[in-house]
C-alpha atoms as a printed R data frame, in Angstrom:
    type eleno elety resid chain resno      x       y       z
1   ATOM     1    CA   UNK     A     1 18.662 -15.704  -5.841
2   ATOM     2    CA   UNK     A     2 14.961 -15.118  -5.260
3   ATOM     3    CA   UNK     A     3 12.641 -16.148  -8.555
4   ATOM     4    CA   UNK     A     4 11.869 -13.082  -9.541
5   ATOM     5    CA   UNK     A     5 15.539 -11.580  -9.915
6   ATOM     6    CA   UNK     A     6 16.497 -14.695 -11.939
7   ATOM     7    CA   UNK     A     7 13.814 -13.573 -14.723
8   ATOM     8    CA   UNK     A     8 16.302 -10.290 -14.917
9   ATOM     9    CA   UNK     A     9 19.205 -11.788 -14.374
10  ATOM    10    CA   UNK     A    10 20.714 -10.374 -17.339
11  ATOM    11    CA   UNK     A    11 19.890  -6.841 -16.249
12  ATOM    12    CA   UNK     A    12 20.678  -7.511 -12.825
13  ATOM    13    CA   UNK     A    13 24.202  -8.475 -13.501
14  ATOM    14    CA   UNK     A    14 24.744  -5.698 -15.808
15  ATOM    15    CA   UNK     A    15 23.531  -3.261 -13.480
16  ATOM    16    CA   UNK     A    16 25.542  -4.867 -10.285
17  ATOM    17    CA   UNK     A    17 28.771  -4.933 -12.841
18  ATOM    18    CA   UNK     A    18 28.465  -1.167 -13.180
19  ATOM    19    CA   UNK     A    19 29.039  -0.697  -9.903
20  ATOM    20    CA   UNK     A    20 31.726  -3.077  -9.446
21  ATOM    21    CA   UNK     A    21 33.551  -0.781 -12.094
22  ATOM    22    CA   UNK     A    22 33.125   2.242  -9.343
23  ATOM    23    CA   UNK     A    23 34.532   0.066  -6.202
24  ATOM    24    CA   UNK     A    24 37.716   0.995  -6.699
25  ATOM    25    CA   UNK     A    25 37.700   4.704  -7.373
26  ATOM    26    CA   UNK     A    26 36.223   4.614  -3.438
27  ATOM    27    CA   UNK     A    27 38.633   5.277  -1.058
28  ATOM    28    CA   UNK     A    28 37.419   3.398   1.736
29  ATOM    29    CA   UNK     A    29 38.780   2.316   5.367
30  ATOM    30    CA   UNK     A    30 37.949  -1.328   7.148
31  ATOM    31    CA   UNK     A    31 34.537  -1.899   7.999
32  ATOM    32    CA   UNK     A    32 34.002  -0.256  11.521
33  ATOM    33    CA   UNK     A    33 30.167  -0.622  12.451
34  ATOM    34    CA   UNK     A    34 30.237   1.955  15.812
35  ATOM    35    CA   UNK     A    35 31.697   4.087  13.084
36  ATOM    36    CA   UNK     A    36 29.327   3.742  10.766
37  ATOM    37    CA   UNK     A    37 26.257   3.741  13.333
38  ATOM    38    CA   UNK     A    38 27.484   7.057  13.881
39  ATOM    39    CA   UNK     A    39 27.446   7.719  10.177
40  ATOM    40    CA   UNK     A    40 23.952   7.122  10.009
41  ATOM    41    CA   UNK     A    41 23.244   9.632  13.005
42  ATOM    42    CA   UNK     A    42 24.519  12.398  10.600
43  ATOM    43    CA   UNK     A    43 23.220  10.696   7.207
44  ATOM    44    CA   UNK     A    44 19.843  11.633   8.476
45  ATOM    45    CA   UNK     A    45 19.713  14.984   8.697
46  ATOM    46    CA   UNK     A    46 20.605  15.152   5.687
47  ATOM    47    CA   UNK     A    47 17.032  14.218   4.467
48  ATOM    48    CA   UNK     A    48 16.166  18.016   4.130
49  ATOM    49    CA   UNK     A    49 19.063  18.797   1.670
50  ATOM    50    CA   UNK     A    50 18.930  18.732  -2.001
51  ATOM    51    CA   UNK     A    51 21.188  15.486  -3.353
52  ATOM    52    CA   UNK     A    52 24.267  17.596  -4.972
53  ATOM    53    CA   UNK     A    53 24.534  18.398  -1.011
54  ATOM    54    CA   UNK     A    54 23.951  15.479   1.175
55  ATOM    55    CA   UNK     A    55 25.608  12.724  -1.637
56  ATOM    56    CA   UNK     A    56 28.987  13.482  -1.554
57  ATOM    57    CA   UNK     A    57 29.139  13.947   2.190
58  ATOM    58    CA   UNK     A    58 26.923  10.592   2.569
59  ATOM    59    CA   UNK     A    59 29.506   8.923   0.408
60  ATOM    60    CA   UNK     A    60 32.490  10.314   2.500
61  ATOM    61    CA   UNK     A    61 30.362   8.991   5.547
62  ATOM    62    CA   UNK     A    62 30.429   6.066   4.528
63  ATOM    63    CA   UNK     A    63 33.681   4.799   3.169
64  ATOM    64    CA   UNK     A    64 35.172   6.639   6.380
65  ATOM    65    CA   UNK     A    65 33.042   3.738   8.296
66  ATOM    66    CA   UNK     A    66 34.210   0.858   5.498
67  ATOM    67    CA   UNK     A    67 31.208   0.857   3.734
68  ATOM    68    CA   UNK     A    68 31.133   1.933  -0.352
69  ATOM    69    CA   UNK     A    69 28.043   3.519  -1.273
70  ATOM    70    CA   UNK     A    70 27.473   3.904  -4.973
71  ATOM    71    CA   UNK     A    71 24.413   5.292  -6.722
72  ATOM    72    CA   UNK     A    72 24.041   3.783  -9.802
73  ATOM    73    CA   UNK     A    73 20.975   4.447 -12.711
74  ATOM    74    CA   UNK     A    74 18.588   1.934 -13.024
75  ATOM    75    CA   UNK     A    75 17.893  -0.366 -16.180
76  ATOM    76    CA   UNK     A    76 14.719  -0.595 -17.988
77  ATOM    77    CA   UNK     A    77 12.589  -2.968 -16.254
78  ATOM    78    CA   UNK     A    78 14.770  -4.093 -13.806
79  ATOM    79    CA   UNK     A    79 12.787  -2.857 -10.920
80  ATOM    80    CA   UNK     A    80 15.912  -3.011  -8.046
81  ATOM    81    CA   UNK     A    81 15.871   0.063  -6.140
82  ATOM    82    CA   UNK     A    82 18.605  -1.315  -3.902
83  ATOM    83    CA   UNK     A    83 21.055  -3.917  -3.184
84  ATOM    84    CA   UNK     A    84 23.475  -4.696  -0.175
85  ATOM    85    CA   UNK     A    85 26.041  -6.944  -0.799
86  ATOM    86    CA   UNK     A    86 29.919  -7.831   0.145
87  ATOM    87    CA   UNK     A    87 32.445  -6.941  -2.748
88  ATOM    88    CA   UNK     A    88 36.167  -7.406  -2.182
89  ATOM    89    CA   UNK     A    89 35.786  -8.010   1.734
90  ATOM    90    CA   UNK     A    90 33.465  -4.616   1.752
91  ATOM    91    CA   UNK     A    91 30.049  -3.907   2.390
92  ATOM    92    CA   UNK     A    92 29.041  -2.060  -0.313
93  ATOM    93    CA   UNK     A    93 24.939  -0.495  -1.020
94  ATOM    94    CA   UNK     A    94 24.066   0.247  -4.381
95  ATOM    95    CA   UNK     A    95 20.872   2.066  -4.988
96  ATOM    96    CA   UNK     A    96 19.144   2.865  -7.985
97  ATOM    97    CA   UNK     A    97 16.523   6.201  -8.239
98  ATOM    98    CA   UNK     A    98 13.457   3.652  -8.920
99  ATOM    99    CA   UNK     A    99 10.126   5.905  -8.143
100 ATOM   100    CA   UNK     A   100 12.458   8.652  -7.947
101 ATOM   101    CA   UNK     A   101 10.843  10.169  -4.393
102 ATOM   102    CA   UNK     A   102 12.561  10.952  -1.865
103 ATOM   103    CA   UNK     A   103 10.522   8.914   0.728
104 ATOM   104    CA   UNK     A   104 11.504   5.723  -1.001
105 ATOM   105    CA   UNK     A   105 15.100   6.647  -1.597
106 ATOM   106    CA   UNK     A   106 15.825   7.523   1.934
107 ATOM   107    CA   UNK     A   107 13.520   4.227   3.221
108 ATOM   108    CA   UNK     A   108 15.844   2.230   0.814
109 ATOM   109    CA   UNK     A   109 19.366   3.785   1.851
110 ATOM   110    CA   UNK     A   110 18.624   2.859   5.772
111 ATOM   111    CA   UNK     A   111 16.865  -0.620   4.470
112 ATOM   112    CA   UNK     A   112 20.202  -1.890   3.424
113 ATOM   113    CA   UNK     A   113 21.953   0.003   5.763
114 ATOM   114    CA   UNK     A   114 20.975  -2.327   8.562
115 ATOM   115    CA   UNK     A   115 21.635  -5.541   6.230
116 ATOM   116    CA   UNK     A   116 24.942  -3.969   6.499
117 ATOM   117    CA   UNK     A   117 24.777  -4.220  10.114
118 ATOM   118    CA   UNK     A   118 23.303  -7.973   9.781
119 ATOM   119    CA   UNK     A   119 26.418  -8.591   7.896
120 ATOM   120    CA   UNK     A   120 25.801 -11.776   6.238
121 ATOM   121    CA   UNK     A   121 28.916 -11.373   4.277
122 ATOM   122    CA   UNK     A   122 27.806 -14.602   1.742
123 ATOM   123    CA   UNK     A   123 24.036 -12.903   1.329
124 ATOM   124    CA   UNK     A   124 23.192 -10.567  -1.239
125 ATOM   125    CA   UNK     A   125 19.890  -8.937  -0.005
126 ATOM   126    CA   UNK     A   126 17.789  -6.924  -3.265
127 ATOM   127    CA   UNK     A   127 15.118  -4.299  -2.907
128 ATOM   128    CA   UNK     A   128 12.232  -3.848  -5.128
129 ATOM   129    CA   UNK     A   129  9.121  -4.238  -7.147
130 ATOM   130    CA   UNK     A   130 11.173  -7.167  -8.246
131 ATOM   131    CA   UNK     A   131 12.738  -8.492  -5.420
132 ATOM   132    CA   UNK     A   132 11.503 -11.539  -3.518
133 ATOM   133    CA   UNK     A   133 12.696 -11.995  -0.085
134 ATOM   134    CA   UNK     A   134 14.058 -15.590   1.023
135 ATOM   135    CA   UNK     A   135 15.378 -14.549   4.038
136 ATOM   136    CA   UNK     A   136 12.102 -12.722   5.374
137 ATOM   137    CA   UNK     A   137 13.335 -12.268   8.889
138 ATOM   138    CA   UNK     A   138 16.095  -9.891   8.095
139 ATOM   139    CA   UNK     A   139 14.252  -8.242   5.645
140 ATOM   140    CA   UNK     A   140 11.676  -7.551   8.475
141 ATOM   141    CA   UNK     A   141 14.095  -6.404  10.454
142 ATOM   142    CA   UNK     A   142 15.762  -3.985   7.596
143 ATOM   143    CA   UNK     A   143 12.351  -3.004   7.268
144 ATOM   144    CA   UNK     A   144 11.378  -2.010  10.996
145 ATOM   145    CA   UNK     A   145 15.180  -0.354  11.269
146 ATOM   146    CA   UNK     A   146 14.247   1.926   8.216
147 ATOM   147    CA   UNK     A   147 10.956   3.030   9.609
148 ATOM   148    CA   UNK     A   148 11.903   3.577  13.228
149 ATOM   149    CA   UNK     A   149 15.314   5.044  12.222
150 ATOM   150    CA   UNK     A   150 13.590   7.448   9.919
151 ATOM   151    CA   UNK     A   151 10.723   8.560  12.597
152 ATOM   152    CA   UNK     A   152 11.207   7.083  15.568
153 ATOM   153    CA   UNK     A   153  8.019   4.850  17.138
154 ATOM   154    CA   UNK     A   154  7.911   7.141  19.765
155 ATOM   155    CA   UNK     A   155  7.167  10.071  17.968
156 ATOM   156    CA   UNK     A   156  5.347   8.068  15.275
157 ATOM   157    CA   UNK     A   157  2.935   7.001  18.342
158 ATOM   158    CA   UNK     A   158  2.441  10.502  19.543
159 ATOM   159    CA   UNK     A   159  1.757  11.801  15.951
160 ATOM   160    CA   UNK     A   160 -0.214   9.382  15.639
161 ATOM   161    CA   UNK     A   161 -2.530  10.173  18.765
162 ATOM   162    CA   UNK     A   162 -3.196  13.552  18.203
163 ATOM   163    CA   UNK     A   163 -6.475  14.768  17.126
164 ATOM   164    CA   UNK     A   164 -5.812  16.938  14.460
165 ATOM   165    CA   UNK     A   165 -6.088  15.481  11.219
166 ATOM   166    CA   UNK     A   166 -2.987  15.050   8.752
167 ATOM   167    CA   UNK     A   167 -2.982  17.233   6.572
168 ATOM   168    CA   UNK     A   168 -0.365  19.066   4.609
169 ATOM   169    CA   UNK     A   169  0.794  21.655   7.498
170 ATOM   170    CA   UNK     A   170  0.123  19.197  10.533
171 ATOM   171    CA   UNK     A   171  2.414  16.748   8.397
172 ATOM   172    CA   UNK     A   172  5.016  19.785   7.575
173 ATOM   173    CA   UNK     A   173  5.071  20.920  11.681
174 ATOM   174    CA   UNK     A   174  5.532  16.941  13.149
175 ATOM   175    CA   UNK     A   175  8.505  16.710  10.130
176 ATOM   176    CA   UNK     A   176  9.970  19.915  11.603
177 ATOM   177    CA   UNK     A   177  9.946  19.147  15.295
178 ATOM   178    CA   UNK     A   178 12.343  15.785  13.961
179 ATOM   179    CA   UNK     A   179 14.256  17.601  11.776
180 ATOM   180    CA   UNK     A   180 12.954  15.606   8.708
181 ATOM   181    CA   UNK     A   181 12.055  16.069   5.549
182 ATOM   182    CA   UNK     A   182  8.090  15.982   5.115
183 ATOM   183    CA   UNK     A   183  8.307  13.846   2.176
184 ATOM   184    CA   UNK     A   184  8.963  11.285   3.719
185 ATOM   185    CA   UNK     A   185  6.422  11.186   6.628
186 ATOM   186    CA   UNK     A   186  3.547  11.524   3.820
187 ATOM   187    CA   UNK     A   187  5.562   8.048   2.746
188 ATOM   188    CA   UNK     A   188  4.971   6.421   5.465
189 ATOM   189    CA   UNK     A   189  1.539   7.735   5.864
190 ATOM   190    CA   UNK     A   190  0.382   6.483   2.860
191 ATOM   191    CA   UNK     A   191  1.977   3.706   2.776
192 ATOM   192    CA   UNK     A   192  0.305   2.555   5.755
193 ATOM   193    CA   UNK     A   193 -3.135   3.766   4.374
194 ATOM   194    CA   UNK     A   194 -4.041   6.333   6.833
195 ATOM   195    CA   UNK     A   195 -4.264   8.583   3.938
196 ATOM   196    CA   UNK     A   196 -5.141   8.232   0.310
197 ATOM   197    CA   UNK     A   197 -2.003   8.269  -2.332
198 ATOM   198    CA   UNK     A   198 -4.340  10.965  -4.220
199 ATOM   199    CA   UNK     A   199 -4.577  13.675  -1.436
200 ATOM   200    CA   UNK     A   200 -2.727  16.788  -1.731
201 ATOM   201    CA   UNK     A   201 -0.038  16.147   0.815
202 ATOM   202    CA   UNK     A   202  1.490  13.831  -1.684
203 ATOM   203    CA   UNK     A   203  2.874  17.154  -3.070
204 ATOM   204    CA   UNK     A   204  5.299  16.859   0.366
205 ATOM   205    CA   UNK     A   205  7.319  13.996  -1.732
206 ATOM   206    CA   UNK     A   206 10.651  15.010  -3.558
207 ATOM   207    CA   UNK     A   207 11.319  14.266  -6.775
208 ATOM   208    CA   UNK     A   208 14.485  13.282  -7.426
209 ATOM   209    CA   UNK     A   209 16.105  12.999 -11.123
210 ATOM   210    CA   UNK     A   210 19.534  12.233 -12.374
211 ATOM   211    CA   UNK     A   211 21.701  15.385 -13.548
């Protein structure tokens, strides 16, 4: 367990245990990963749904592809927005709402999707302010999956190329024409410091906040 989780490992393991308690309300089938590939084709468009839509029907997803997909709250000062691990021969993601954007919560979801797909079955693979990666080539990897599965480095490139600068309704148009949510291309943007987290297109991002 990386350094920095063993500091909370108290709150860790209480927040991991409440979603052990959920496992087995989840109706889920054997781990198919075409099936669950596929899963993730859909699970995308969902981005530009509210979450009393796309959740249930991303949990469905899911455990139709073997994979349980629980969304539990997060603990004061944990700092774990996510966490991919095997429970009871399943692969099984947990996220948390830290930051409570959508940009982040959507980056997160495909993050440990792909450790999912890595299936190290004896690995349990955190994400967060708190999180310290041991294993940094698979997070890499997670990492590059989420971004390019998200906006694909094709487009990204040609976004990238045009002239016109980003702002709030070049941003909103490029988000349309792949039939994402504009939130989360403002992410990504700032993120990789082509624009300032204080300019106005931060306004793109979702909130999101538990009912």
């Amino acid at each position: 367990m990386p350094a920095k989780a063993k500091e909370k490992v108290g709150a860790l393991s209480a927040w991991l245990r409440q979603g052990e308690t959920q496992v087995d309300a989840v109706p889920c089938q054997e781990f198919d990963e075409a099936a669950f590939v596929k899963a993730l084709e859909t699970i995308r468009s969902f981005t530009t749904e509210e979450p009393k839509v796309f959740l249930p029907k991303m949990k469905q997803l899911c455990a139709e592809a073997g994979v349980i997909y629980l969304l539990v709250p997060e603990l004061p000062g944990l700092g774990i927005s996510g966490v991919m691990r095997w429970y009871r021969g399943k692969p099984v993601i947990q996220q948390s709402l830290l930051f409570k954007s959508n940009d982040h919560f959507w980056f997160t979801f495909f993050h440990e999707a792909k450790h999912v797909l890595q299936k190290r079955k004896k690995d349990i693979f955190l994400e967060g302010v708190n999180a310290e990666h041991e294993d940094k080539q698979r997070e890499e990897e997670a990492n590059v999956f989420a971004r390019h599965w998200l906006i694909p480095e094709a487009e990204w490139t040609r976004f990238m190329a045009e002239e016109a600068k980003k702002e709030s309704a070049e941003i909103k148009a490029f988000a349309r024409s792949i039939h994402l949510h504009p939130g989360i291309v403002v992410g990504r943007i700032m993120r990789e410091k082509l624009l300032p987290y204080t300019h106005p297109a931060r306004n793109l991002i979702a909130k999101f906040e538990w009912a």
